[in-house]
N, CA, C and O atoms as a printed pandas DataFrame, in Angstrom:
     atom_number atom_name residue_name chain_id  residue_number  x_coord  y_coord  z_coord
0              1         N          UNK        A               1  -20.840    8.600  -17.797
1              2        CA          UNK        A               1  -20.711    7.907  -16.527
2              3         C          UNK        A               1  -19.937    8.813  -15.562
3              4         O          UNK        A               1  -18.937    9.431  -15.927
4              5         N          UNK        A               2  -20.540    8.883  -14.049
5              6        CA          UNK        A               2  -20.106    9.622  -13.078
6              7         C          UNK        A               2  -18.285    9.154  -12.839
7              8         O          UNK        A               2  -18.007    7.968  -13.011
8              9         N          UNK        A               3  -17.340    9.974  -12.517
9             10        CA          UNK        A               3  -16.271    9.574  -11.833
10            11         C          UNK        A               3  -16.316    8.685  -10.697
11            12         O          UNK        A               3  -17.044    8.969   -9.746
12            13         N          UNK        A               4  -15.532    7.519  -10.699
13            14        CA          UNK        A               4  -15.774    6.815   -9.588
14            15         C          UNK        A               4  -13.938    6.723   -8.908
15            16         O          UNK        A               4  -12.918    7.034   -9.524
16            17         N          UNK        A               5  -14.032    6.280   -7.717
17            18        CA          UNK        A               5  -12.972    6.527   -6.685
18            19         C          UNK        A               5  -12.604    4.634   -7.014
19            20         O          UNK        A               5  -13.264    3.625   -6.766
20            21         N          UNK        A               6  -11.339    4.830   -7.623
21            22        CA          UNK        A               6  -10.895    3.249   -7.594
22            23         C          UNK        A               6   -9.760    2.745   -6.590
23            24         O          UNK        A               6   -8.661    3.299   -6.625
24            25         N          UNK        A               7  -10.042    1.568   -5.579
25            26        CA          UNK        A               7   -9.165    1.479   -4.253
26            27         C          UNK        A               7   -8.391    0.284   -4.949
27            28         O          UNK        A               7   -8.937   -0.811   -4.815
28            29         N          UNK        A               8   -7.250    0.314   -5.645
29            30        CA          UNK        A               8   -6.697   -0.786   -6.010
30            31         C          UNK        A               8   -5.333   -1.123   -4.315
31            32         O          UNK        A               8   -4.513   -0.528   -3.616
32            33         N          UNK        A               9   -5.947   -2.419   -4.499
33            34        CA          UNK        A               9   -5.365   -3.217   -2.867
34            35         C          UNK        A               9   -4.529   -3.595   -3.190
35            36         O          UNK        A               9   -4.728   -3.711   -4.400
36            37         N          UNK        A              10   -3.163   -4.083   -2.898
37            38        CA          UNK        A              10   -1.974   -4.997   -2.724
38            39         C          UNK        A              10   -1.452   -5.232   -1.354
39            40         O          UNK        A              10   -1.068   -4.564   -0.394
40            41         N          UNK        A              11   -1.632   -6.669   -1.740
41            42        CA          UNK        A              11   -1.604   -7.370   -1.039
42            43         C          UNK        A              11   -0.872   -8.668   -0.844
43            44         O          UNK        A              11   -0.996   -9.524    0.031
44            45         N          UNK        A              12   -0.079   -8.591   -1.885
45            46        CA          UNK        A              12    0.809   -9.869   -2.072
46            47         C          UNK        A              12    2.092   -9.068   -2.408
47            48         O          UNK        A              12    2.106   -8.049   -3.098
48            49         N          UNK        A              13    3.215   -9.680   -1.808
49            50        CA          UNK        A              13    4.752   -9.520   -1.865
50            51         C          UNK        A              13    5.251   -8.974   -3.511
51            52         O          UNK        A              13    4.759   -9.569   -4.469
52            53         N          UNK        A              14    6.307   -7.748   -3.772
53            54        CA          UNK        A              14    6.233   -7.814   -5.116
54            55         C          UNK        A              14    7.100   -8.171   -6.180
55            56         O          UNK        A              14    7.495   -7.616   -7.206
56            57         N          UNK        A              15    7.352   -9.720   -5.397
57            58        CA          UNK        A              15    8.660   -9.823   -5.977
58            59         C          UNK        A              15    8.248  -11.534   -6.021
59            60         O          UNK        A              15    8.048  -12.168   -4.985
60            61         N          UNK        A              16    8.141  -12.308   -7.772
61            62        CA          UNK        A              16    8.092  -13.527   -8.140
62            63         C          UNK        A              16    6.563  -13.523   -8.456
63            64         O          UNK        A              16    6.000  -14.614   -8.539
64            65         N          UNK        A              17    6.221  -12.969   -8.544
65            66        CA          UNK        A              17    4.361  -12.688   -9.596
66            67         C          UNK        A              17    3.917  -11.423  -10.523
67            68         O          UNK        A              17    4.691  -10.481  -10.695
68            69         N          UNK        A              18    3.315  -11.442  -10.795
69            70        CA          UNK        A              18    2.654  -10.059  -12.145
70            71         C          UNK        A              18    1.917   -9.043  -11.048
71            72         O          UNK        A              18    1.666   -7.838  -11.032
72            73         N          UNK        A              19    1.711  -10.119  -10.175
73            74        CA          UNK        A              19    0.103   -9.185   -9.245
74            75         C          UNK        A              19    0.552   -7.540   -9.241
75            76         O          UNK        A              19   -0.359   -6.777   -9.562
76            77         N          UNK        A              20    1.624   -7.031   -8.971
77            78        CA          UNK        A              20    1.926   -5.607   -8.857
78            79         C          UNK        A              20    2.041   -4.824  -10.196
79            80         O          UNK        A              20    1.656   -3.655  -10.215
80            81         N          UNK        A              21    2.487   -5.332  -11.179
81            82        CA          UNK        A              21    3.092   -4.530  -12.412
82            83         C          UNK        A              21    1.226   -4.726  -13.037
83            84         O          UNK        A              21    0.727   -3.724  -13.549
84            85         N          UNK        A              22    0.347   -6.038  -12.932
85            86        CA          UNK        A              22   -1.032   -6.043  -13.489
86            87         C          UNK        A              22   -1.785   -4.900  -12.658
87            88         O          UNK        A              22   -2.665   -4.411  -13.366
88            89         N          UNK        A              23   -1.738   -4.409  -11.592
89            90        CA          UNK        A              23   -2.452   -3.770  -10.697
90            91         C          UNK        A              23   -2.064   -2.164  -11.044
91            92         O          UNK        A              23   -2.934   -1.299  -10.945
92            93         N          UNK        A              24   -0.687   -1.835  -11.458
93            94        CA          UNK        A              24   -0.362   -0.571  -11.719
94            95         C          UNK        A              24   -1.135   -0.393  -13.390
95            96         O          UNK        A              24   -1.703    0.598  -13.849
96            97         N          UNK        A              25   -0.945   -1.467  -13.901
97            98        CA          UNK        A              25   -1.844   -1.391  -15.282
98            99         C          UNK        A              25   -2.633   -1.287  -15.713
99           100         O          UNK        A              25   -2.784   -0.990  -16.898
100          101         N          UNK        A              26   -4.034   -1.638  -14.336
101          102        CA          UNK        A              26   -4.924   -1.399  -14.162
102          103         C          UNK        A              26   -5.485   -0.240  -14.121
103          104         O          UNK        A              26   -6.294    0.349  -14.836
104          105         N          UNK        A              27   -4.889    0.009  -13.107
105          106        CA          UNK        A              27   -4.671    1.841  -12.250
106          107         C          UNK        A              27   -4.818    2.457  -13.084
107          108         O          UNK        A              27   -5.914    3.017  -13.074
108          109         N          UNK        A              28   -4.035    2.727  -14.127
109          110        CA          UNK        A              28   -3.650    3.484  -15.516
110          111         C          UNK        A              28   -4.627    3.439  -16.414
111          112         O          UNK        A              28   -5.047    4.459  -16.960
112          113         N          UNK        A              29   -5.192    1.974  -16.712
113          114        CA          UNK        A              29   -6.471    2.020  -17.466
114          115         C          UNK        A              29   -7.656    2.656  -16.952
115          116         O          UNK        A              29   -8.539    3.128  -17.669
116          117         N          UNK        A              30   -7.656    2.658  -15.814
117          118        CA          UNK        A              30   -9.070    3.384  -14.943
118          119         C          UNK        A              30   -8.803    4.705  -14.775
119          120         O          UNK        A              30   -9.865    5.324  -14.707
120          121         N          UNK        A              31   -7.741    5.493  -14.666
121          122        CA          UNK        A              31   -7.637    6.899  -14.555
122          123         C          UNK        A              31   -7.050    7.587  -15.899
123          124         O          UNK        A              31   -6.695    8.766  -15.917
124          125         N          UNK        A              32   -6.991    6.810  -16.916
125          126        CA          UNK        A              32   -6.881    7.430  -18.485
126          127         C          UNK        A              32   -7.728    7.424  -19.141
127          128         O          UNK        A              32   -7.911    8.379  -19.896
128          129         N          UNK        A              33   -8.732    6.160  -19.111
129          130        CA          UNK        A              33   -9.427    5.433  -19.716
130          131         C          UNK        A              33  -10.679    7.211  -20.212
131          132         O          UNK        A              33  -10.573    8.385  -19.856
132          133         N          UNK        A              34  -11.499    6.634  -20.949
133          134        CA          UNK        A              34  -12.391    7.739  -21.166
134          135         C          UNK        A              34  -13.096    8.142  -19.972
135          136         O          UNK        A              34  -13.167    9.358  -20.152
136          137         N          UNK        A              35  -13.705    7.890  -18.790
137          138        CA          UNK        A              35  -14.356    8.021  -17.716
138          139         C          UNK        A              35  -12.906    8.700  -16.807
139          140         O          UNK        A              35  -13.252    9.318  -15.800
140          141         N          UNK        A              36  -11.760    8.662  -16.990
141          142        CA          UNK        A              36  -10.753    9.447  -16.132
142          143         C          UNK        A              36  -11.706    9.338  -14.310
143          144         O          UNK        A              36  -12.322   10.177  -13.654
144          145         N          UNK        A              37  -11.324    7.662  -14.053
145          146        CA          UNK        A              37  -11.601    7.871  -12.766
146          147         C          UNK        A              37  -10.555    8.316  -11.567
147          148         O          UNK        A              37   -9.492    8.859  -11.867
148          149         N          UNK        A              38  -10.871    8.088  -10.360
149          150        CA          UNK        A              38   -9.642    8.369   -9.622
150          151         C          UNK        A              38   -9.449    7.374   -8.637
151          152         O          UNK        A              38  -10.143    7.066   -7.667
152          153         N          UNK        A              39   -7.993    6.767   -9.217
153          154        CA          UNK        A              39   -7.177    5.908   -8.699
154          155         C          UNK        A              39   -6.458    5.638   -7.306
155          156         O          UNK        A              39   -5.517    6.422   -7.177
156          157         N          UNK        A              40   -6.584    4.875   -6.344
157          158        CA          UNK        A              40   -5.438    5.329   -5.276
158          159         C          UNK        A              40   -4.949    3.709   -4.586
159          160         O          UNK        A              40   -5.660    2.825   -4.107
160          161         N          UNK        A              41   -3.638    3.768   -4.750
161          162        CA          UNK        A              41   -3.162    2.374   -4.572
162          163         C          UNK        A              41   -2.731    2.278   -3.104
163          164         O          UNK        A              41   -2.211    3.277   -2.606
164          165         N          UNK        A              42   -2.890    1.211   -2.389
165          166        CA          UNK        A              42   -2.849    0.961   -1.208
166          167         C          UNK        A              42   -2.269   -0.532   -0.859
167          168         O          UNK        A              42   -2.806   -1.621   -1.059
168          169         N          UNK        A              43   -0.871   -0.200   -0.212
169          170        CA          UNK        A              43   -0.553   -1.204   -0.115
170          171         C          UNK        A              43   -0.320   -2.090    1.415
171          172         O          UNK        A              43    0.265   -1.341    2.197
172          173         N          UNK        A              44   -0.580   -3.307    1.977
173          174        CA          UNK        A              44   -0.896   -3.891    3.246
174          175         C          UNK        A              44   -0.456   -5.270    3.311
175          176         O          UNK        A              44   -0.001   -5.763    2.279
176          177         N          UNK        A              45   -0.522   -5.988    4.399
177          178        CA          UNK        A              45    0.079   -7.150    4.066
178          179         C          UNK        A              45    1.525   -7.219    3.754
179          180         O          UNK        A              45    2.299   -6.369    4.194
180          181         N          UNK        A              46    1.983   -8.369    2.883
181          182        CA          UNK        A              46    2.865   -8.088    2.478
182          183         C          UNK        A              46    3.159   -7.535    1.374
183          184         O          UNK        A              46    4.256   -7.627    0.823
184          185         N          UNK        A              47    2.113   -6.859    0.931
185          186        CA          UNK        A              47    2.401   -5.629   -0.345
186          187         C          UNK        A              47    3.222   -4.468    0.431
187          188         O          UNK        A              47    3.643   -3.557   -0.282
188          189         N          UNK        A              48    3.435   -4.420    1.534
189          190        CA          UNK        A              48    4.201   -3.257    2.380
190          191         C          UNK        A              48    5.973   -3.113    1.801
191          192         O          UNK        A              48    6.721   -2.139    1.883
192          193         N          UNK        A              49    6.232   -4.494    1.214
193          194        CA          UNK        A              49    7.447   -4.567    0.800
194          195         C          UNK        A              49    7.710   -3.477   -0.953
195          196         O          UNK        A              49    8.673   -3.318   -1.703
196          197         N          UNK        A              50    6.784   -3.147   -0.945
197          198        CA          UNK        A              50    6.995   -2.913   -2.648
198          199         C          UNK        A              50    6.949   -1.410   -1.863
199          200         O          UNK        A              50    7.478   -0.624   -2.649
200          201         N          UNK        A              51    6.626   -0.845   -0.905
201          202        CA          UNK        A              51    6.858    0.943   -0.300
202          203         C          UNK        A              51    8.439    0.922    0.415
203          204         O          UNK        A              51    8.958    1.822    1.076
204          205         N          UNK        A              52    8.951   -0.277    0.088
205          206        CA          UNK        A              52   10.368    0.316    0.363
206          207         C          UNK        A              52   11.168    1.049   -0.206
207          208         O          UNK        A              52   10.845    0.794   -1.366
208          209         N          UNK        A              53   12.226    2.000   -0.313
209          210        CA          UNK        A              53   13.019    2.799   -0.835
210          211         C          UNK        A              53   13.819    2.120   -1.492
211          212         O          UNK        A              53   14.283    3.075   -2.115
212          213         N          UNK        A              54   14.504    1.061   -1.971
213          214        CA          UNK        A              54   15.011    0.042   -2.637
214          215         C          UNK        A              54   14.461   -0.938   -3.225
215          216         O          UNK        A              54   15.200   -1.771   -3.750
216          217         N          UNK        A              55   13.096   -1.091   -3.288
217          218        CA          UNK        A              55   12.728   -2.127   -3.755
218          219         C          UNK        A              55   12.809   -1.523   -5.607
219          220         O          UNK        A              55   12.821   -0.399   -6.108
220          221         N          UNK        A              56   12.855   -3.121   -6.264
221          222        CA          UNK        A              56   13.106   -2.220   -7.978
222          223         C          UNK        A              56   11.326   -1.974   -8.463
223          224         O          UNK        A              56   10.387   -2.757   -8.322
224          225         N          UNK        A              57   11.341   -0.962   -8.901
225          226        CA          UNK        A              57   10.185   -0.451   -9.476
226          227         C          UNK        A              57   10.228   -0.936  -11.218
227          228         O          UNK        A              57    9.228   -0.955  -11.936
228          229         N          UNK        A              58   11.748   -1.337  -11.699
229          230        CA          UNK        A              58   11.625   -0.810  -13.315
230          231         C          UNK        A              58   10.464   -1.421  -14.222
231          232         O          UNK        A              58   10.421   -1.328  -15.449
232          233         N          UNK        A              59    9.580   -2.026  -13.454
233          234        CA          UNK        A              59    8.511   -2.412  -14.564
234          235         C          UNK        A              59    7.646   -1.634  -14.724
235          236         O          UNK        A              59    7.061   -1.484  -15.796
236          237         N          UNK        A              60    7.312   -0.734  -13.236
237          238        CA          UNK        A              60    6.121   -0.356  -13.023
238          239         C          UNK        A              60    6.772    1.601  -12.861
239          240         O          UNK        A              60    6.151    2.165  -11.960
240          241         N          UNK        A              61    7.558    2.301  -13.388
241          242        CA          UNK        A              61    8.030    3.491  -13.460
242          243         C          UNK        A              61    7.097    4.271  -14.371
243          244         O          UNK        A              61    6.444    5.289  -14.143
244          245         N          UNK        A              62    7.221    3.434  -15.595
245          246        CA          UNK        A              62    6.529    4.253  -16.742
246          247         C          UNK        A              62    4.899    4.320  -16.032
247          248         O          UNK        A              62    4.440    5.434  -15.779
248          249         N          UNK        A              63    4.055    3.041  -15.727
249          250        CA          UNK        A              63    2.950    3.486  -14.768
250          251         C          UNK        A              63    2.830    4.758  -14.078
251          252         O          UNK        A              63    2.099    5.722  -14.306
252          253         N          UNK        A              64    3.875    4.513  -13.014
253          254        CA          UNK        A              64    3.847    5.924  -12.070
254          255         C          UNK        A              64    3.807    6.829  -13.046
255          256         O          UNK        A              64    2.919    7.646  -13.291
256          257         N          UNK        A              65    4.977    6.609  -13.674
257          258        CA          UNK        A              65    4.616    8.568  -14.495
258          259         C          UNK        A              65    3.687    8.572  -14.871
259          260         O          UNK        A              65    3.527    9.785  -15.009
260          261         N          UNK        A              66    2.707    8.077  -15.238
261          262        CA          UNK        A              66    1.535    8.057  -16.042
262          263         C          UNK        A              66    0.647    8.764  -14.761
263          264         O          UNK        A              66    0.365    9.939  -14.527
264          265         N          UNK        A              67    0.369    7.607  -14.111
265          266        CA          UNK        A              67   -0.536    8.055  -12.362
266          267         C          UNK        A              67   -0.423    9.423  -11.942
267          268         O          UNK        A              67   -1.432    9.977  -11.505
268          269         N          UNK        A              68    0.935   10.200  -12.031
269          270        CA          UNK        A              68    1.546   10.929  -11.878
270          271         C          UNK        A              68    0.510   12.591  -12.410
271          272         O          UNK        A              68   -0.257   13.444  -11.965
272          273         N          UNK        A              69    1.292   12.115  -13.749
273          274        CA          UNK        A              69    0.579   13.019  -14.967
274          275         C          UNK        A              69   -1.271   13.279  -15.141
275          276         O          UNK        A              69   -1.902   14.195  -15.669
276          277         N          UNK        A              70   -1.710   12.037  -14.444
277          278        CA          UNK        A              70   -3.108   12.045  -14.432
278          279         C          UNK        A              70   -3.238   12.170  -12.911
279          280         O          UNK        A              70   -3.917   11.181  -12.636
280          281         N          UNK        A              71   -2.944   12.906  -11.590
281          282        CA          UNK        A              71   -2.990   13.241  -10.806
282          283         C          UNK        A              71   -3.771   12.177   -9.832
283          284         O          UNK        A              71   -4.832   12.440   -9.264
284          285         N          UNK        A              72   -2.963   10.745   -9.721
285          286        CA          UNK        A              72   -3.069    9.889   -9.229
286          287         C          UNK        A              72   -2.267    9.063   -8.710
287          288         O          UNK        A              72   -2.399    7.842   -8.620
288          289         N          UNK        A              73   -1.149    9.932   -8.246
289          290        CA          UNK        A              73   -0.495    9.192   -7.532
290          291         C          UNK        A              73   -0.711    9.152   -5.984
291          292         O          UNK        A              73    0.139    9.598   -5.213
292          293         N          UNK        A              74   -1.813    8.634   -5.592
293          294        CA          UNK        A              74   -2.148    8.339   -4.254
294          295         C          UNK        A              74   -1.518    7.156   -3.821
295          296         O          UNK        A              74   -2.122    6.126   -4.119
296          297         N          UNK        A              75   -0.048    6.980   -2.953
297          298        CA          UNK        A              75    0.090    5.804   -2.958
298          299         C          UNK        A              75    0.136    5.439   -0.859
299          300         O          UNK        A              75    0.808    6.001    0.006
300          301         N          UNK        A              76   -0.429    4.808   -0.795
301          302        CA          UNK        A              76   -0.795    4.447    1.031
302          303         C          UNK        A              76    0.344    3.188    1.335
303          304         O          UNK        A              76    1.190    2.728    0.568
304          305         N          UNK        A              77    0.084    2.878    2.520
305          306        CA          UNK        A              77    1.098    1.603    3.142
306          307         C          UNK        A              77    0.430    1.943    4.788
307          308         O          UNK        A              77    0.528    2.933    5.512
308          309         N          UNK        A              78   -0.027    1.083    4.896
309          310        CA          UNK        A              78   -0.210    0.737    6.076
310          311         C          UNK        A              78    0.724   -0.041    7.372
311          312         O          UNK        A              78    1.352   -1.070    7.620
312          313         N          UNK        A              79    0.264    1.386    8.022
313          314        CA          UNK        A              79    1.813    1.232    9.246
314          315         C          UNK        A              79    1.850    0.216    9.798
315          316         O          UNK        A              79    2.796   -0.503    9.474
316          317         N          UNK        A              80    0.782   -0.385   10.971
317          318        CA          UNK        A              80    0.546   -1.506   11.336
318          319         C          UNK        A              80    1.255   -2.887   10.932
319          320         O          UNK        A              80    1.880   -3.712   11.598
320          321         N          UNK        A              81    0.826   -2.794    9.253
321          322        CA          UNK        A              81    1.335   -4.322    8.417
322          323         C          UNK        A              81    2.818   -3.680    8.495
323          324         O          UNK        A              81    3.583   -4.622    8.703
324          325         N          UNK        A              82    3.719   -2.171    8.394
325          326        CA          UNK        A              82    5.004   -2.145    8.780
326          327         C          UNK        A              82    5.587   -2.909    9.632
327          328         O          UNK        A              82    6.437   -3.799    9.592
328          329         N          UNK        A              83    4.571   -2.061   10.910
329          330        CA          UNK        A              83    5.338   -2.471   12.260
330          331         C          UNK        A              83    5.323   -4.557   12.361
331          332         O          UNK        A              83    6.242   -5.219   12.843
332          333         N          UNK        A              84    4.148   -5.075   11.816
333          334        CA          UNK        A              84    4.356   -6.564   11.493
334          335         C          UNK        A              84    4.994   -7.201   11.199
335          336         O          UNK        A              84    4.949   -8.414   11.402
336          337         N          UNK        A              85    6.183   -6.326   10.353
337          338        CA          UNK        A              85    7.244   -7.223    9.077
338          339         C          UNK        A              85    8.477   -6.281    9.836
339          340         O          UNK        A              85    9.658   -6.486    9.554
340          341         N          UNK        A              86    8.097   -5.309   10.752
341          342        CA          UNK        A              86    9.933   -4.677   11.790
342          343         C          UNK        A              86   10.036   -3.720   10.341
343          344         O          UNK        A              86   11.164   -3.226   10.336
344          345         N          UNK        A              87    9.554   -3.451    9.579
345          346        CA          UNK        A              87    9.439   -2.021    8.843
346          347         C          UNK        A              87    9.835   -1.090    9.739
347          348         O          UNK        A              87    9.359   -1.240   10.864
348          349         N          UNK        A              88   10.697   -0.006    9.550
349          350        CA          UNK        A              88   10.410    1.352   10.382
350          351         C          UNK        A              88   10.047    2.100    8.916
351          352         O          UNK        A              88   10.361    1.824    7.758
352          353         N          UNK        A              89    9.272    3.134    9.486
353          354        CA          UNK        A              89    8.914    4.384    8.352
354          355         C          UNK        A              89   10.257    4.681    7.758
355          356         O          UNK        A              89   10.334    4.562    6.535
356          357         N          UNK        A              90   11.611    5.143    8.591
357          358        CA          UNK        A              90   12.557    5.747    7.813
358          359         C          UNK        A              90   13.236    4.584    6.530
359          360         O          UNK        A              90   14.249    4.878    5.897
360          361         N          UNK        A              91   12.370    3.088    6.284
361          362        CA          UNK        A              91   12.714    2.775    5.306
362          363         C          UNK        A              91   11.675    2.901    4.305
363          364         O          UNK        A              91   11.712    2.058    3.409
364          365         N          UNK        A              92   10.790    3.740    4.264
365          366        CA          UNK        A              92    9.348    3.360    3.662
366          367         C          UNK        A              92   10.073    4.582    2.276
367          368         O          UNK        A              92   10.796    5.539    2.552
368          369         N          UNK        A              93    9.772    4.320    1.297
369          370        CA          UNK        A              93    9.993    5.685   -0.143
370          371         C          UNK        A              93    9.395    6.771    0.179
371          372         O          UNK        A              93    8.495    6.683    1.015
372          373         N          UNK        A              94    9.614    7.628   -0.194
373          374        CA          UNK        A              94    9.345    9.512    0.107
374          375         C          UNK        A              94    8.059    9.197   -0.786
375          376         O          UNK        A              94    7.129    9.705   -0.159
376          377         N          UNK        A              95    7.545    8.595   -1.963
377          378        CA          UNK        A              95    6.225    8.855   -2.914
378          379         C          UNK        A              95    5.251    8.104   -1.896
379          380         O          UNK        A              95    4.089    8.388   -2.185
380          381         N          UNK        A              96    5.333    7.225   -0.778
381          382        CA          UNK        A              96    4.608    6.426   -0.296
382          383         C          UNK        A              96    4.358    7.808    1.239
383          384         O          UNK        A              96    5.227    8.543    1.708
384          385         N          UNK        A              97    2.632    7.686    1.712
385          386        CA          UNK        A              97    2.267    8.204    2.930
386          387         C          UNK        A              97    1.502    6.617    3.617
387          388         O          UNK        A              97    0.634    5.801    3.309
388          389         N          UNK        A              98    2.708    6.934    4.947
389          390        CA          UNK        A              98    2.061    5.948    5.700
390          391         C          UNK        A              98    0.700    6.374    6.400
391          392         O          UNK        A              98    0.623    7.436    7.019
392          393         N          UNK        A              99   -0.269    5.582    6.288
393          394        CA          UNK        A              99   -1.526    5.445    7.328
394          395         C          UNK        A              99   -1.579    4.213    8.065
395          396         O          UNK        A              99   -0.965    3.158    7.905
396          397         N          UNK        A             100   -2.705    4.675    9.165
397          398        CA          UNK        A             100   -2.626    3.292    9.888
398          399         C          UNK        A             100   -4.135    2.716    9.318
399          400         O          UNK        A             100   -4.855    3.073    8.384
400          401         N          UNK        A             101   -4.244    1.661   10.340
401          402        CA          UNK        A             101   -5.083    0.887    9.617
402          403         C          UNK        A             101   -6.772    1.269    9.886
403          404         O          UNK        A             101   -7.700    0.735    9.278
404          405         N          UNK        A             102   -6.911    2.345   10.974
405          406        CA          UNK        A             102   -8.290    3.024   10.603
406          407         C          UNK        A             102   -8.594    3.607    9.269
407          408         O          UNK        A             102   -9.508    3.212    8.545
408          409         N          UNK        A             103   -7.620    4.745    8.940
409          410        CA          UNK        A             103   -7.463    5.634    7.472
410          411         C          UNK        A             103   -7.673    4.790    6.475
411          412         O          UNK        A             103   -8.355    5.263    5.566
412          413         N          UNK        A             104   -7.233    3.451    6.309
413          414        CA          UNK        A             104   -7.263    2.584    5.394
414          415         C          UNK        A             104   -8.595    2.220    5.149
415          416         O          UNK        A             104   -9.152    2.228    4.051
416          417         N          UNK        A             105   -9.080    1.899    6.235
417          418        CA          UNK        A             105  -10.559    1.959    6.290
418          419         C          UNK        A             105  -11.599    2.449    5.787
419          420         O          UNK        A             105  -12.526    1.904    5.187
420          421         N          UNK        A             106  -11.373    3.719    6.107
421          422        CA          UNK        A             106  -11.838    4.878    5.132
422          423         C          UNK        A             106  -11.586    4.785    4.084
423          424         O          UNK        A             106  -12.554    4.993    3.353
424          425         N          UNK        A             107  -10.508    4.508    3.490
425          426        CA          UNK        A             107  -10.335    4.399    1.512
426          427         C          UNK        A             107  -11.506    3.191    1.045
427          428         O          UNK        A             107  -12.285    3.223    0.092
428          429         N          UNK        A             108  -11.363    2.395    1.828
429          430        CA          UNK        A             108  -12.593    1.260    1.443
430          431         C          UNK        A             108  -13.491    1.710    1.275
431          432         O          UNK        A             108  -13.878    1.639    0.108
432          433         N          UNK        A             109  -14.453    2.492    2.331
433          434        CA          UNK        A             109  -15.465    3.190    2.808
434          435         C          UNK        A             109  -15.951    4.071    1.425
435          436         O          UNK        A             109  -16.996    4.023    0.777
436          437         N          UNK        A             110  -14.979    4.720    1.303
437          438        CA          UNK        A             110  -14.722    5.751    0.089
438          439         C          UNK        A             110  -14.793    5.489   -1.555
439          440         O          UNK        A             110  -15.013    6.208   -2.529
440          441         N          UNK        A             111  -14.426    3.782   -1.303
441          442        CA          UNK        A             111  -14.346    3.231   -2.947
442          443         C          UNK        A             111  -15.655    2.966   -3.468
443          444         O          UNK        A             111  -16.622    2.484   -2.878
444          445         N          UNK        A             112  -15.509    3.495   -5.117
445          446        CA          UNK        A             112  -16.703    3.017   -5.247
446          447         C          UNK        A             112  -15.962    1.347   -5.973
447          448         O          UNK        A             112  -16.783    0.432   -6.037
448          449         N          UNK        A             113  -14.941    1.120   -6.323
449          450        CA          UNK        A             113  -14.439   -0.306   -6.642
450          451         C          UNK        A             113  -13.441   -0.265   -6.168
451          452         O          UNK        A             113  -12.743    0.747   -6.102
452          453         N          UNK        A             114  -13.001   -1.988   -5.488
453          454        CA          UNK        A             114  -12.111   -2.099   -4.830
454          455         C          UNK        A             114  -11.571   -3.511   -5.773
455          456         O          UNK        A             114  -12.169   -4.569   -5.968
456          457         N          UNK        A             115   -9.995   -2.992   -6.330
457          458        CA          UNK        A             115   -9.390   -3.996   -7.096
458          459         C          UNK        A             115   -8.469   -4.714   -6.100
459          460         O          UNK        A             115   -7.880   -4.115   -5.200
460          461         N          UNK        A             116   -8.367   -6.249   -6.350
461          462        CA          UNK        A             116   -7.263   -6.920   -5.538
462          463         C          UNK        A             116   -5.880   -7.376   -6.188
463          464         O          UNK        A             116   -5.859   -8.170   -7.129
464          465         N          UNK        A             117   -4.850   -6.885   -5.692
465          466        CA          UNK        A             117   -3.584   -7.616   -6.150
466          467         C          UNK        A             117   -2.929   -8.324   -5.746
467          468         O          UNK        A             117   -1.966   -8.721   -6.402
């Protein structure tokens, strides 16, 4: 089976549900898995809160390293849903690249599956 481009979405807040730590688990299964697809997580809405520089990661660390190691750590945040919630970039994490919400577009465009979290 061909490599396929996986757009895993978040989209829900990451703090009082699984949706984020299931979505990084995902990620991991699709870019390890035998087909080694390629992963890129994108976060909007109020998934914008989990690209903060303080927010706690410790569930989802060992993930990253993994994403990491399998050269998938594509991680997005859409500026727009920032500027929505009074985000400025200088609180956004150094592993996170902000785009706006055309670029985002394009990752859709680009997916061949689009997972929701």
């Amino acid at each position: 089976m061909a490599e396929k481009n996986i757009l895993c979405h978040f989209n829900r807040a990451p703090f009082g549900t699984i949706f984020n730590t299931e979505g990084f688990r995902a990620a991991v299964g699709c870019a390890a898995g035998i087909d080694e697809h390629k992963a890129t997580l994108l976060f909007q809405g109020d998934g914008v809160y989990y690209a903060l520089k303080d927010v706690d990661r410790t569930e989802n660390r060992g993930y990253m390293g993994t994403l990491k190691d399998l050269e998938c750590d594509n991680y997005f945040v859409v500026s727009e849903d920032l500027d929505a919630r009074g985000i400025g970039s200088d609180e956004i994490a150094d592993d996170m690249k902000v785009i706006s919400r055309d670029e985002s577009v394009k990752l859709y465009g680009e997916a061949d599956v689009i997972m929701d979290w």
